[in-house]
N, C-alpha and C positions, 0 to 999 in steps of 0.2 A: 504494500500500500504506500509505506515511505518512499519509496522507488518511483513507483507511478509518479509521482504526484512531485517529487524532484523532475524528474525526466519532463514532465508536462510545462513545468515552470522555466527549471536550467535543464534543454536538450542537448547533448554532446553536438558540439562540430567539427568539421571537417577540419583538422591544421592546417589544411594547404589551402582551401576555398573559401570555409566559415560557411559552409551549409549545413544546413543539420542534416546530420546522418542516418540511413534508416537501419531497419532491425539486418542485424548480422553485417554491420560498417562498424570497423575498429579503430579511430583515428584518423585515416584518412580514409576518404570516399573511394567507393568505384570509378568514377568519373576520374577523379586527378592520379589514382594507381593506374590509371590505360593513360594521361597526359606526362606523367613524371617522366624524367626522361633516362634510360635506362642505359649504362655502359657496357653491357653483356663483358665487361672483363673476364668473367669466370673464364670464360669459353676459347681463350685465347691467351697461353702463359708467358706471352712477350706484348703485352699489350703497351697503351699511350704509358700507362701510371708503373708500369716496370721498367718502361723505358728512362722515365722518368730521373729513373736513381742509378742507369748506364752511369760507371767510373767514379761514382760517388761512394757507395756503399754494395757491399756482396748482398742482393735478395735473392732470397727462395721462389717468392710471391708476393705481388702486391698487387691490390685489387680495389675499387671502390664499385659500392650499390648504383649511384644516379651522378647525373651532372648537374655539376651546381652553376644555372644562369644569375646575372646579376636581374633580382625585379621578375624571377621566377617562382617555381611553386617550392622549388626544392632551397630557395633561399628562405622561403616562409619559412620551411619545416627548421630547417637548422637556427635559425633567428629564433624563432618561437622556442627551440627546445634549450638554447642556449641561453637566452638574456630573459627569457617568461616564462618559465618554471615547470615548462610541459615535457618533463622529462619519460611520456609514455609513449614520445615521437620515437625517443631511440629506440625503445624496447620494441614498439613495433621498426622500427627498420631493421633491428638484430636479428628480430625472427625472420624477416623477411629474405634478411639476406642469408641466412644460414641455411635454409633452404635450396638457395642456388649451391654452398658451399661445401655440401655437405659429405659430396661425396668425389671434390675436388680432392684428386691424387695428390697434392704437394701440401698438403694440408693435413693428411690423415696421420707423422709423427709429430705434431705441435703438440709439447709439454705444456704449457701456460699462455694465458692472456694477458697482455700488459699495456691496459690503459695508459698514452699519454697525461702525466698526475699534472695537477695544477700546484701552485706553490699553497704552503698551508696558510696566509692570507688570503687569497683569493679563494683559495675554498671557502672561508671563511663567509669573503663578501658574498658571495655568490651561492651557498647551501650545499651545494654539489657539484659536481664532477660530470657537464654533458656528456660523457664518455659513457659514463658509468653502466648504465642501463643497457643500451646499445651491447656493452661486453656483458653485461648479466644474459643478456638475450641470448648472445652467440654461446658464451661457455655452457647455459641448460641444454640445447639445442646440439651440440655437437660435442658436447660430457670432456670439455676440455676446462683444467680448474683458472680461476681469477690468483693472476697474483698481482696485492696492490703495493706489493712493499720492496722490490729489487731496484724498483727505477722511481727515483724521488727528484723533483726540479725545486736546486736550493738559488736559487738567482729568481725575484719576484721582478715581474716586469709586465709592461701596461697588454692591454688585448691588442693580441696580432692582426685583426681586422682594420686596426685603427692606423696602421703602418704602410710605409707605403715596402717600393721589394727591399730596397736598401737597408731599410730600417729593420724587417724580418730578422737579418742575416746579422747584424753589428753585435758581438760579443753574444754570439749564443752558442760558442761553443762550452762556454760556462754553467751553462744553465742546469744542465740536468746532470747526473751520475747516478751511479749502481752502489748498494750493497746485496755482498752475494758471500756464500759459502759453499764450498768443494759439493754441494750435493746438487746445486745449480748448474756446472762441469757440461758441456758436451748437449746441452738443454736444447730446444728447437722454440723458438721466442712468437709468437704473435703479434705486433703492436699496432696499437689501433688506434683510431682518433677520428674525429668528426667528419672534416674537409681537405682533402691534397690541394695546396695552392703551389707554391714555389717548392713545396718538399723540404726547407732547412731543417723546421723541428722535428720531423721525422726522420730525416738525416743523422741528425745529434744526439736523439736516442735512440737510434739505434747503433752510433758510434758506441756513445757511454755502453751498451746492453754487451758488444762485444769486444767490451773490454775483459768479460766471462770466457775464458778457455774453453773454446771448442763451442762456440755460442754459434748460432743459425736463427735468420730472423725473418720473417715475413709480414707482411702490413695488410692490414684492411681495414680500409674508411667509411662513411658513408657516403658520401658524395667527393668529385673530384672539380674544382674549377675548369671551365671548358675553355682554355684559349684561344 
């Protein structure tokens, strides 16, 4: 009856569109899951977003769900899940994409997940960790564990959206590192995060991550900036 009668007053809407959704729509609508726009990376192990980190960094795999237009549906989503609190965008895009993932051959020895961390002030400001959900999604989903605690970013520093590429890239080699002990050795790493733009912070942790003896790392985002 409470239910009813919430729903009748505050009906769920669409993150992407702000329509309201009908029975059996989980966050986002039917309509914007057929308009979002989809990178089929899975499908393809040398793809834009692997190519991406050519001569930068040794990948396994990297892969991103959608592309992110500037003034599109897939900016809503990520704007919405990151600065307004709708942290059920990720969990549905985890699910979503764990599905595609699931039975991606380069993926089936990945040890741990390791969320992108924010610094513990801006955790702070902010409540949470955009990430967070998103990897709760992927690790139920493909029974691989969360680890929040090897890759910690001790260098606080302002939101990367607000930057232009230069400003990205100026001392972050600093930013992040690892604690780890001998049973971490030889590990196969996941590390994820919202949006591939320029690739630096991704870069940089997954420097720090293999700074782990005999460390293997792969990436998957949720969306990738389309240039």
């Amino acid at each position: 009856m409470f239910k009813s009668l919430l729903y009748l007053f505050f009906p769920p809407i669409c993150a992407g569109c702000k329509t309201v959704l009908i029975a059996n729509e989980n966050v986002i609508c039917t309509k914007c899951r057929h308009e979002i726009p989809l990178t089929q990376h899975h499908l393809n192990s040398e793809n834009e977003a692997f190519k991406k980190f050519y001569g930068r960094i040794p990948v396994e795999h990297v892969s991103a769900l959608l592309y992110f237009h500037k003034k599109g549906i897939v900016q809503e989503l990520i704007h919405s899940l990151k600065y307004r609190g709708q942290e059920a965008i990720g969990t549905a895009l985890g699910e979503w994409y764990a599905e595609e993932l699931k039975s991606h051959q380069q993926l089936q020895n990945v040890d741990s997940i390791i969320p992108v961390p924010l610094h513990p002030k801006k955790l702070r400001e902010r409540g949470y960790n955009q990430v967070s959900q998103f990897g709760n999604a992927l690790a139920k989903s493909l029974q691989i564990p969360i680890n929040n605690e090897i890759l910690f970013r001790q260098v606080y520093s302002k939101t990367q959206s607000q930057k232009n590429r230069l400003g990205r890239t100026e001392g972050i080699d600093t930013i992040f590192d690892v604690k780890f002990t001998e049973s971490d050795h030889n590990k196969h790493f996941l590390l994820i995060d919202d949006v591939i733009t320029t690739g630096a912070t991704l870069e940089v942790c997954a420097k720090a991550l293999l700074k782990i003896p005999g460390a293997k790392i792969s990436i998957v985002c949720m969306a990738m900036a389309d240039s």
